[in-house]
Backbone as numpy.savetxt, mean C-alpha at the origin, in Angstrom:
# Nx Ny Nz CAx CAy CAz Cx Cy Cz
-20.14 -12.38 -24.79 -18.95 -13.19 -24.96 -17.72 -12.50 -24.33
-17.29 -10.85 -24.22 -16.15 -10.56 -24.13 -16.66 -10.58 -22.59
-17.78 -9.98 -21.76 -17.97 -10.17 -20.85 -17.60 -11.41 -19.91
-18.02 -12.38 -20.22 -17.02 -13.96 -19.80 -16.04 -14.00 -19.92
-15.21 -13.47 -20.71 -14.12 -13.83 -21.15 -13.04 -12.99 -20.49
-13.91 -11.85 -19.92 -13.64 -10.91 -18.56 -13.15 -11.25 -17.49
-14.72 -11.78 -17.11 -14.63 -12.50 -15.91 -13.85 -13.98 -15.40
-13.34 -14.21 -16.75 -12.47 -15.78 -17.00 -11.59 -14.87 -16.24
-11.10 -13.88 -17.20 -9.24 -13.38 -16.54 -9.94 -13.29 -15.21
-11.02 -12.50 -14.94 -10.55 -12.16 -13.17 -10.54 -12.84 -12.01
-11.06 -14.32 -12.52 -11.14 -15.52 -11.71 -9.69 -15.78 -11.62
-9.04 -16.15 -13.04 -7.38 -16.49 -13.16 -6.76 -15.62 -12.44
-6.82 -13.99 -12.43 -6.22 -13.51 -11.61 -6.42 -13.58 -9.96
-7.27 -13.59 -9.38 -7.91 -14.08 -8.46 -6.94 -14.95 -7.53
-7.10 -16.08 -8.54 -6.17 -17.52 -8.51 -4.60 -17.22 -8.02
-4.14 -16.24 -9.28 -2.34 -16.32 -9.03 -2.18 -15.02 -7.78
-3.13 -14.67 -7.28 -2.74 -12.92 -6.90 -2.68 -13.36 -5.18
-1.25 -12.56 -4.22 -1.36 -12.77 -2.79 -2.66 -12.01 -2.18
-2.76 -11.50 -2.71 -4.09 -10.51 -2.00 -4.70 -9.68 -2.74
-6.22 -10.14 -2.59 -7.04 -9.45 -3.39 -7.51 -8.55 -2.76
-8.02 -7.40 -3.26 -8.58 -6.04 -3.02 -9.99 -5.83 -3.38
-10.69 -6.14 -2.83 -11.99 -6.21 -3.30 -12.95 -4.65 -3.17
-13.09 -3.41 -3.87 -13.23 -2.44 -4.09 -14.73 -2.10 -4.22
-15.44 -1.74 -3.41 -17.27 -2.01 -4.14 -17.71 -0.27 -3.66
-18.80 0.28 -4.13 -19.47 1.62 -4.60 -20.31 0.91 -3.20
-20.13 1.98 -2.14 -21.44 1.21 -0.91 -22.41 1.53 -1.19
-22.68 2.93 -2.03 -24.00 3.09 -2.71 -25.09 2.45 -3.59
-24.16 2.03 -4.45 -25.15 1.29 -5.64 -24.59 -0.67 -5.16
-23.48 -1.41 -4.72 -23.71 -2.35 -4.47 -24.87 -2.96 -2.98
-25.30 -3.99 -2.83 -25.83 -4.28 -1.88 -25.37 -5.01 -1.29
-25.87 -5.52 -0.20 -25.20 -6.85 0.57 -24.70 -8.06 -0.09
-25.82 -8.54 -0.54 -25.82 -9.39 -1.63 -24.75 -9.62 -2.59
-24.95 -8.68 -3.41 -23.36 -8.47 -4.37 -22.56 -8.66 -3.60
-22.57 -8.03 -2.66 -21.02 -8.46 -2.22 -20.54 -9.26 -1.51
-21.72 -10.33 -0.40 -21.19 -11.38 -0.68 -21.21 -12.37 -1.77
-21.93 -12.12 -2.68 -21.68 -13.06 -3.58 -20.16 -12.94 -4.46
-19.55 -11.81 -4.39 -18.53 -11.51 -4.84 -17.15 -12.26 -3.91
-17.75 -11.72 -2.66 -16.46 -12.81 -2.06 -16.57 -14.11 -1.68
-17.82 -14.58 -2.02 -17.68 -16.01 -2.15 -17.13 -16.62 -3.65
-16.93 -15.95 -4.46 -16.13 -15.78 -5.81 -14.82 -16.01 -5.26
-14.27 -14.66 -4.27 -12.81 -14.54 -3.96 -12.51 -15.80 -3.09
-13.02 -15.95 -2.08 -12.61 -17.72 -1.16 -13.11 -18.59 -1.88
-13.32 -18.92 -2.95 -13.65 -19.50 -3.82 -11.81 -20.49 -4.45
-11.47 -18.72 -4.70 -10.18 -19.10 -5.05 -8.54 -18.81 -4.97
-9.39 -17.75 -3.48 -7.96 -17.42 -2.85 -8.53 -17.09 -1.54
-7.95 -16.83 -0.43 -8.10 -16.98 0.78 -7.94 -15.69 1.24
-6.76 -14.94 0.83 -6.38 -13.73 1.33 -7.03 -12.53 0.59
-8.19 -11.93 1.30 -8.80 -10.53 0.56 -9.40 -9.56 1.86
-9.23 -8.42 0.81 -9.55 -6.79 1.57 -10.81 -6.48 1.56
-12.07 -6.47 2.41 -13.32 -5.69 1.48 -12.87 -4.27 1.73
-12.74 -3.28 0.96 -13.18 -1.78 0.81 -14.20 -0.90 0.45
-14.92 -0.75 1.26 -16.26 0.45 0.46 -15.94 1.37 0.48
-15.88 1.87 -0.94 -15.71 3.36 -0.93 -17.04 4.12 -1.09
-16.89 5.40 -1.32 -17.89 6.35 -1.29 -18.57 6.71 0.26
-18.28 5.99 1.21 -18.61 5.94 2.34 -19.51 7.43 2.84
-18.60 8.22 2.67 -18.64 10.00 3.00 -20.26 10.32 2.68
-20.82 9.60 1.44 -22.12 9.73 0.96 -23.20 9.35 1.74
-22.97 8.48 2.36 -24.16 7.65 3.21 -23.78 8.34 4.72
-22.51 8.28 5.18 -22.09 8.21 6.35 -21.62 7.24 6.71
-20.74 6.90 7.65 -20.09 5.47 8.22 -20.63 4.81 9.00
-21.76 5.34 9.97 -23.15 4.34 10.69 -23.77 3.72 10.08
-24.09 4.60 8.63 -25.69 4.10 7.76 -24.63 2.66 7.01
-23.56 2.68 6.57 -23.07 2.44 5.65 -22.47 0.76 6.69
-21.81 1.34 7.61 -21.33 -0.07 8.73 -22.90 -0.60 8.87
-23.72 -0.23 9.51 -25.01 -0.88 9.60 -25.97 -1.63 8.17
-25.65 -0.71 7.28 -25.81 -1.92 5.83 -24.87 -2.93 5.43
-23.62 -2.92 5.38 -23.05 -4.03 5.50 -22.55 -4.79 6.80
-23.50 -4.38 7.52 -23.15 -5.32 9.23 -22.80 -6.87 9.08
-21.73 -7.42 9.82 -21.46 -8.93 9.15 -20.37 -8.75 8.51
-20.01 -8.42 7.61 -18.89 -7.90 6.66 -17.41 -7.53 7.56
-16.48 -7.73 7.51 -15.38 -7.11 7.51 -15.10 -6.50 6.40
-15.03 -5.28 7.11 -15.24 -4.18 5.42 -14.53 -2.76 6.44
-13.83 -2.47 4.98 -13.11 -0.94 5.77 -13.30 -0.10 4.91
-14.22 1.26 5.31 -14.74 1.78 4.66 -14.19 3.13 4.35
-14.11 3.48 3.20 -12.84 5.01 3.05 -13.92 5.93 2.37
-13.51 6.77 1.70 -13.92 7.79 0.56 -12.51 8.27 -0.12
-12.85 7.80 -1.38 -11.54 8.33 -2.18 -11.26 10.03 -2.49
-12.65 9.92 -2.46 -12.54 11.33 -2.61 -12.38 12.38 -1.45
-12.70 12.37 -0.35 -12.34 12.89 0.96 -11.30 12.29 1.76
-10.51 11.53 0.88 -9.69 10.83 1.41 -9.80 10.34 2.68
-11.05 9.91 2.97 -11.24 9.42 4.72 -10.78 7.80 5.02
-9.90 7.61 5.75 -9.33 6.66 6.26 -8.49 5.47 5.22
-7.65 6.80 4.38 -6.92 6.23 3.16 -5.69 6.24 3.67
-5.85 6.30 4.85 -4.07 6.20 6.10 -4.11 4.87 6.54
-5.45 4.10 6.82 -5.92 3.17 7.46 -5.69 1.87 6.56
-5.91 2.34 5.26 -5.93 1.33 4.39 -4.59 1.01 3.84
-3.72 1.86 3.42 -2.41 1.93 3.54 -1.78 0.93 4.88
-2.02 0.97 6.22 -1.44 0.55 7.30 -1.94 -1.04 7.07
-3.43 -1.02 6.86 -3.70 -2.73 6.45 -2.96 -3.44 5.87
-2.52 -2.43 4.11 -1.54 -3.24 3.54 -0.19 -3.68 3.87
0.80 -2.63 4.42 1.72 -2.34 5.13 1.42 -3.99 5.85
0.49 -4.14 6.77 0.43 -4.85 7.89 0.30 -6.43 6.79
-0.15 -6.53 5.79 0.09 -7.81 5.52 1.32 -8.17 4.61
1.75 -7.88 4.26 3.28 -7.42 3.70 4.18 -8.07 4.93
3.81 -7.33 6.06 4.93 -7.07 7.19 4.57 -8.89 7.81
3.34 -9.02 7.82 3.34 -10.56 8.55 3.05 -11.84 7.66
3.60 -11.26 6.36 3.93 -12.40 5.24 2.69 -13.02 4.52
1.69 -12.05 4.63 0.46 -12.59 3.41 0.77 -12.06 2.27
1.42 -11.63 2.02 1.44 -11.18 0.92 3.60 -11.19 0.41
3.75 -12.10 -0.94 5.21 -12.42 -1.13 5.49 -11.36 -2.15
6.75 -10.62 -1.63 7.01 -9.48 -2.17 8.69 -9.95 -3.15
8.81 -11.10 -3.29 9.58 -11.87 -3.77 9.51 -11.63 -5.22
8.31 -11.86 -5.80 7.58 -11.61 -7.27 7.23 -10.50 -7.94
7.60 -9.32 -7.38 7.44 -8.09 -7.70 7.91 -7.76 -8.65
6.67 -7.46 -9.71 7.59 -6.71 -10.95 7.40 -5.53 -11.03
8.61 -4.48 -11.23 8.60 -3.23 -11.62 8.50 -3.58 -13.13
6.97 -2.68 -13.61 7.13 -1.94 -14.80 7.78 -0.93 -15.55
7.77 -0.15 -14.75 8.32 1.63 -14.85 9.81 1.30 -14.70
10.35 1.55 -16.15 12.11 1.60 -16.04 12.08 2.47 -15.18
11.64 3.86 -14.93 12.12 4.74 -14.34 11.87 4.73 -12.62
11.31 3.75 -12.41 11.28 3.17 -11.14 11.87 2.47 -10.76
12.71 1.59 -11.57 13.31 0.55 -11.86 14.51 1.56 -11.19
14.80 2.14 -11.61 16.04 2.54 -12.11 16.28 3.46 -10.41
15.27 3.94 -10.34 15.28 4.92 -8.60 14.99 4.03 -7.44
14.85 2.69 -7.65 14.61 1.65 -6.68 15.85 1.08 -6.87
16.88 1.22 -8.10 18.12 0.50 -7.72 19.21 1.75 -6.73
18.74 3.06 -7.07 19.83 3.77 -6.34 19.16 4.06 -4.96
18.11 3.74 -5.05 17.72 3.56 -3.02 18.58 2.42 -2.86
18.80 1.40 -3.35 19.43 0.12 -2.49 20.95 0.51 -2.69
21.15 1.04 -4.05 22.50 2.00 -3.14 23.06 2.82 -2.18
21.70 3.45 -1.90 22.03 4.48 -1.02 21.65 4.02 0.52
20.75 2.87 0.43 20.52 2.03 1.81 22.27 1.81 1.93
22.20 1.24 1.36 24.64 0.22 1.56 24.62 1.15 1.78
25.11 2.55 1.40 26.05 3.67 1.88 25.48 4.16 3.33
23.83 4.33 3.24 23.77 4.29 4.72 24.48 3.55 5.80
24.06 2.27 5.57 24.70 1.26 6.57 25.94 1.87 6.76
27.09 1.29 5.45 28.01 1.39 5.47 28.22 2.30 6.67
27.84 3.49 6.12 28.10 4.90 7.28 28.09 4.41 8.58
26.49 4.18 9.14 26.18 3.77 10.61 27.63 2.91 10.99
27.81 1.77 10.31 28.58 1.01 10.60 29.81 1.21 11.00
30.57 2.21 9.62 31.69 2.99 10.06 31.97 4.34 10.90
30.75 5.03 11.52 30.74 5.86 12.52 31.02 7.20 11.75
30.84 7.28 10.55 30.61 8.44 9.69 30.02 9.26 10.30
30.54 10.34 10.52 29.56 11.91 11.19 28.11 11.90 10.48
27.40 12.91 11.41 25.85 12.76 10.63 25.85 13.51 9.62
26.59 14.84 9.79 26.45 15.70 8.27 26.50 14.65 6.86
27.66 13.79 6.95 27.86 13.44 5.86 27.37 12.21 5.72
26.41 11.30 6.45 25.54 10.64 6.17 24.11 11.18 6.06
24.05 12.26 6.35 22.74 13.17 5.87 22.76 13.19 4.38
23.81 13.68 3.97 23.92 13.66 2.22 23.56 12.23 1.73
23.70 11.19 1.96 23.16 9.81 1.87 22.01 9.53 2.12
21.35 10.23 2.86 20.03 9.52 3.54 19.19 11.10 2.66
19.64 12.02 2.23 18.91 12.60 1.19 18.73 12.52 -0.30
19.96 11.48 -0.58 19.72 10.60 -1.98 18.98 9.78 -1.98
19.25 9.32 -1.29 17.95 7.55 -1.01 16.16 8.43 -0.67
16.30 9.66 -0.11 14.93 10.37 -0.07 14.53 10.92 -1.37
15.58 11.37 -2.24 15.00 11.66 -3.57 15.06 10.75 -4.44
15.56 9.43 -4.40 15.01 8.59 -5.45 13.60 7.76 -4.77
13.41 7.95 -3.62 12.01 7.33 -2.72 10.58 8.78 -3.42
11.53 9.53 -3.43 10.34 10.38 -3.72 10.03 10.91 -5.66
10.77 10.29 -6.24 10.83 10.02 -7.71 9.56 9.28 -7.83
9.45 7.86 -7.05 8.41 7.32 -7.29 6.92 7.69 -6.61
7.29 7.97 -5.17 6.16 8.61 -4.63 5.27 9.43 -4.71
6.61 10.65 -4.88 6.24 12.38 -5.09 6.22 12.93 -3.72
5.73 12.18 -2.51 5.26 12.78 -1.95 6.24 12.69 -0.36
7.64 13.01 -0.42 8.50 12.48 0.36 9.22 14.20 0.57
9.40 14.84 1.81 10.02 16.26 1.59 10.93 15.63 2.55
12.48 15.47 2.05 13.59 15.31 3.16 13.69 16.20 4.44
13.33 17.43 4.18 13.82 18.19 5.33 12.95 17.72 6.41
11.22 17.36 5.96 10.31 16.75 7.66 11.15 15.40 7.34
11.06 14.60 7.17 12.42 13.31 7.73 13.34 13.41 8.04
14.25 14.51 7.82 15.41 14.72 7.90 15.32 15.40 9.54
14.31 16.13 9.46 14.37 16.55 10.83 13.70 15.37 12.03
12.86 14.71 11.73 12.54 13.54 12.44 13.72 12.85 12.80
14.56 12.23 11.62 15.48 11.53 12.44 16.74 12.17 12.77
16.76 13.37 13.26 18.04 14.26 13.75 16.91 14.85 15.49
15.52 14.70 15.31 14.95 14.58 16.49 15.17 13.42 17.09
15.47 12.77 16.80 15.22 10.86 17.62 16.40 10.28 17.55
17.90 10.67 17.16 18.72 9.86 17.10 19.94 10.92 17.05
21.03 10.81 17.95 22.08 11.31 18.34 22.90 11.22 17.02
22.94 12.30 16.60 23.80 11.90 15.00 24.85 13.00 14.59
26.09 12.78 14.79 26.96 13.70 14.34 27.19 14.55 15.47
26.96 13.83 16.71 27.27 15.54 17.61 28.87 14.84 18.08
């Protein structure tokens, strides 16, 4: 019973969600499962990811050649292999509007709260660019907006950005 009642929500979610992520073990699922799984997902939404993980285990020949047919992008979470790739997928449907970022709810007050002083610190950027502010002192701006980006991330060190865009853009001389 709770089992159905499972799979009720994940149909409903299915339903309301821009893009589904469809996540499968390439080891222990088979072909089968998984298309039967995404004939579940176009069933009732159009827009989905296949991902096999564990990949690293089989190899990416044995593993592309068992699910041959498939559009499937295959990572290892744990060797982190081609978890740059999967990132850029998402990125890429975001960027060409499959996915509405309109509806976004932050849970995390404390994300909440470091996603409102990035959009402060975006204005003060502009502002700057706009008003021809020296770079020193739009550096101090564009390293606030890097530490509330990296509140949520963790994984953001201003000084390699900071030096990227003082490599690529005439700023303050």
């Amino acid at each position: 019973m709770i089992e159905l009642i499972g799979i009720e929500k994940s149909r409903e979610k299915i339903e309301q969600s821009d893009e589904v992520i469809y996540i499968f073990d390439v080891n222990t699922e088979t072909p089968g499962e998984v298309e039967a799984a995404i004939a579940l997902i176009r069933e009732k939404n159009n827009n989905y990811l296949l991902v096999g993980n564990k990949a690293d285990l089989l190899g990416e020949e044995t593993v592309a050649q068992k699910f041959a047919g498939e559009d499937v992008l295959f990572i290892s979470a744990k060797e982190k292999m081609h978890i740059g790739l999967l990132k850029q997928k998402l990125v890429d449907k975001i960027i060409k509007g499959h996915i509405n970022t309109e509806n976004t709810i932050i849970t995390n007050a404390r994300h909440y709260e470091a996603l409102q002083q990035v959009g402060v610190s975006l204005t003060d950027i502009r502002n700057g660019l706009d008003n021809h502010i020296p770079g020193d002192l739009l550096a101090l701006d564009i390293r606030r907006c890097l530490h509330y980006i990296s509140e949520i991330t963790g994984d953001i060190s201003n000084e390699q950005v900071l030096d990227y865009i003082f490599s690529k853009f005439c700023i303050g001389k």
